[in-house]
C-alpha positions in Angstrom: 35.4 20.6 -7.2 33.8 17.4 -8.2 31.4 15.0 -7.4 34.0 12.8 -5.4 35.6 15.8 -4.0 31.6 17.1 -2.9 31.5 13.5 -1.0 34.9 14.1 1.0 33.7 16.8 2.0 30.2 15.6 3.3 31.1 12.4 4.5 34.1 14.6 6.6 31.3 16.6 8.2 29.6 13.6 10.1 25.3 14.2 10.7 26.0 18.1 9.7 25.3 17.9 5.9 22.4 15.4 6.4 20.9 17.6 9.3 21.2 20.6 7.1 19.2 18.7 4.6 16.6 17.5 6.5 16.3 21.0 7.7 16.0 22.2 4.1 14.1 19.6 3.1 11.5 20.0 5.5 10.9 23.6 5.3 10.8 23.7 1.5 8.4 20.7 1.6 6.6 20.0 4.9 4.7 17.6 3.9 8.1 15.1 3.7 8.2 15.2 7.2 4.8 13.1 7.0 7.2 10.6 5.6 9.6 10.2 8.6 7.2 9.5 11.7 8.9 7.4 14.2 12.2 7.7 12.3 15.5 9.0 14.5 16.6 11.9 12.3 19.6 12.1 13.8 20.8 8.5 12.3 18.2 9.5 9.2 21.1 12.0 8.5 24.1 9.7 8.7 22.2 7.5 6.2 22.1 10.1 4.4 25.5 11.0 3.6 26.4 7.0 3.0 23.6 6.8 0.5 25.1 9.6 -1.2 28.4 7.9 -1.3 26.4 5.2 -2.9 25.3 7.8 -5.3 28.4 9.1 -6.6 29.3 5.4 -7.1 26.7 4.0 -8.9 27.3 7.0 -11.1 30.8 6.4 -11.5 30.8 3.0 -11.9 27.2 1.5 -12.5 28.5 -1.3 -9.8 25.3 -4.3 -10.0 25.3 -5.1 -6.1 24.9 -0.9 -5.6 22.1 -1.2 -8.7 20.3 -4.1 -6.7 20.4 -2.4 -2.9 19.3 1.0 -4.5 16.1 -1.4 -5.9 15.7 -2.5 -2.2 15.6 0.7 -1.1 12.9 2.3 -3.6 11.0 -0.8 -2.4 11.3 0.2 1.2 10.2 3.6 0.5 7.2 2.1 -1.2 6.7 0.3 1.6 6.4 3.5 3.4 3.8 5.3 0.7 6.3 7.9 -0.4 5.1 8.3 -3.7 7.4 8.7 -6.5 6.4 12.2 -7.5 8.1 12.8 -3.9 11.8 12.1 -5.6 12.1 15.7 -7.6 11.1 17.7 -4.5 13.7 15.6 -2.5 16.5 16.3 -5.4 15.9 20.4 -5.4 16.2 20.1 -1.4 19.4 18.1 -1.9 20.7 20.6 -4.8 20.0 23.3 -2.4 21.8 21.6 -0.2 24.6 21.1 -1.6 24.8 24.9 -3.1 24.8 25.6 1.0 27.0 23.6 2.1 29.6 24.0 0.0 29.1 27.8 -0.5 32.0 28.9 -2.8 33.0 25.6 -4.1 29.1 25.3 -5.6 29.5 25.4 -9.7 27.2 25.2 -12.0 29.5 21.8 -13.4 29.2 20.1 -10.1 25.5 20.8 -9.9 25.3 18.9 -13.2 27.2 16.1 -12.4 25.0 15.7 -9.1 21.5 15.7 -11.2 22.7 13.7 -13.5 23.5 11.0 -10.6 20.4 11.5 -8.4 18.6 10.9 -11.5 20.3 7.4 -12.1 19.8 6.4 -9.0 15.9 7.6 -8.9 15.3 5.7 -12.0 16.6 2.8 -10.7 14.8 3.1 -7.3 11.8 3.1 -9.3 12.5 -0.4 -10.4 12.1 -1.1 -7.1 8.5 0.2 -6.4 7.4 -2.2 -9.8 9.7 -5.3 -8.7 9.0 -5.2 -4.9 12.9 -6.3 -4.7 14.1 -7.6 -1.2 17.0 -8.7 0.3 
């Protein structure tokens, strides 16, 4: 499996990969869920499994207009004080994941080519807590 095989799969399952995430996530790391007052997790997890599509292809294909939304985005979680050092405990949860979910299919290849894009997209959501980018 692959990383645009892994996405299939995910964005086949609907909320259940991003509700198993958020479960993960939260119980790893309680502290996130200071993060997502007032938030409907339930739409949280669908966002989820776009923003990973968004992932895989931005690391793919470096696309500008994906480049520029992801700098929106690390402005909006600025916005909402999660602080950067927040980004490698989200990434283990996600990792963890994504060993869970895909159970079997989970290789130590695929697990590389995920890091690899979470941390191009990280570093480019940084750009947008020091730019303050907006729409």
């Amino acid at each position: 499996m692959d990383l645009a095989a892994s996405l299939d799969k995910i964005l086949a399952s609907d909320h259940e990969f991003g509700e198993m995430f958020y479960d993960v996530f939260f119980e790893q790391y309680p502290v996130a869920k200071d993060y997502f007052e007032g938030v409907n997790m339930r739409n949280q997890a669908l966002m989820l499994s776009v923003s990973l599509r968004l992932i895989g292809d931005y690391h793919k294909r470096g696309f500008a207009a994906i480049g520029h939304y992801l700098q929106i985005l690390g402005t909006r979680h600025a916005d909402r004080r999660v602080p950067q050092e927040m980004y490698p405990l989200w990434r283990d949860s996600l990792l963890t994941t994504l060993d869970k979910f895909h159970n079997g299919d989970w290789s130590g290849a695929l697990a590389n080519e995920w890091s690899e894009a979470i941390e191009a997209i990280s570093q480019v959501m940084f750009e947008g807590y020091d730019k303050r980018t907006g729409l």
